[in-house]
N, C-alpha and C positions, 0 to 999 in steps of 0.2 A: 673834288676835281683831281684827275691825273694828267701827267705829262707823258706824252706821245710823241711822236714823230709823224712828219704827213711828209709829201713824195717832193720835197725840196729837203729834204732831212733836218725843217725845222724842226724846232719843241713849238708842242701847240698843247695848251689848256683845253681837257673836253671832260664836263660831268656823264661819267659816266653809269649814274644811278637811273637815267630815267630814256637811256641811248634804247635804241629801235636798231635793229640793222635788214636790209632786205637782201633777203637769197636771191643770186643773181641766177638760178635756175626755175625756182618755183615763184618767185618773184613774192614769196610772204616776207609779210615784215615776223621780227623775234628778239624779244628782250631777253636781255639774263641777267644773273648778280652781277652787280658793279664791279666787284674784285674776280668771280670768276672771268668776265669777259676782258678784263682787264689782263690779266695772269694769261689768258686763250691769244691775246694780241700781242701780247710780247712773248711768247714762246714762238707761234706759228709762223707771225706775221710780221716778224721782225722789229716788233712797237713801233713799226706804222701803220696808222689808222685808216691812210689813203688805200694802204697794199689790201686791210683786212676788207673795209668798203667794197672795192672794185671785185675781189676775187673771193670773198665769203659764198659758201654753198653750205646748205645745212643738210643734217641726216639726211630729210625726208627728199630733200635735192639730188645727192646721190645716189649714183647705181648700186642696184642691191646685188649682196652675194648670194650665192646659191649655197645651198649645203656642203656639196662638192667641193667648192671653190674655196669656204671655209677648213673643209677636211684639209683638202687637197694644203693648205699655207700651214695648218698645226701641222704635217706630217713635214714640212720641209724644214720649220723649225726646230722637230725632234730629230730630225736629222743632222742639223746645224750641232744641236746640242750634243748628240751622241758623237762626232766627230771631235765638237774639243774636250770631251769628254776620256774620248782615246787616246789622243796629243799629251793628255794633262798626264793618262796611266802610263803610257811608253814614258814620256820624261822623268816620273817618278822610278821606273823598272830599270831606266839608266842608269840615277843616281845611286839606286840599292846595289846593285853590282858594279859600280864602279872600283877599281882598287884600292881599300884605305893606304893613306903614306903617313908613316910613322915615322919619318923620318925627323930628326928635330935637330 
């Protein structure tokens, strides 16, 4: 049994060894492990039960990406990264020239 929250933000008791949930797109139902779906509701969906119910859609639910589409987000990532990547060296290249103070 785990403790959950439903859309009164009580704690509600649900076994969730033998839970069904149905895609509110394709309208399948879809079991999974106990602790994964568990761990999947409390990250997503705030550990509440009611939120993951109402607004669960699964893979096959979603729109799919194209390749591009995919290209297209790893390149804006690597871009993401190579900028703070340049942040990180200018703030390094300040510190090295900065004037030591020996003063004491």
């Amino acid at each position: 049994m785990y403790t959950l929250q439903n859309a009164n933000n009580q704690s509600v008791q649900i076994d969730l060894a033998n839970y069904q949930v149905i895609c509110n797109v394709t309208n399948t139902r879809k079991q999974f492990y106990h602790k994964y779906l568990f761990d999947l509701i409390t990250r997503k969906y705030a550990g509440n039960i009611d939120l993951f119910r109402t607004t669960y859609v699964s893979r096959a639910g979603r729109p799919h990406k194209t390749q591009a589409t995919r290209v297209a987000e790893q390149i804006e990532r690597a871009r993401d990264r190579l900028e703070q990547l340049l942040a990180t060296q200018a703030q390094i290249k300040q510190h090295e020239t900065a004037p030591l103070n020996f003063d004491c």
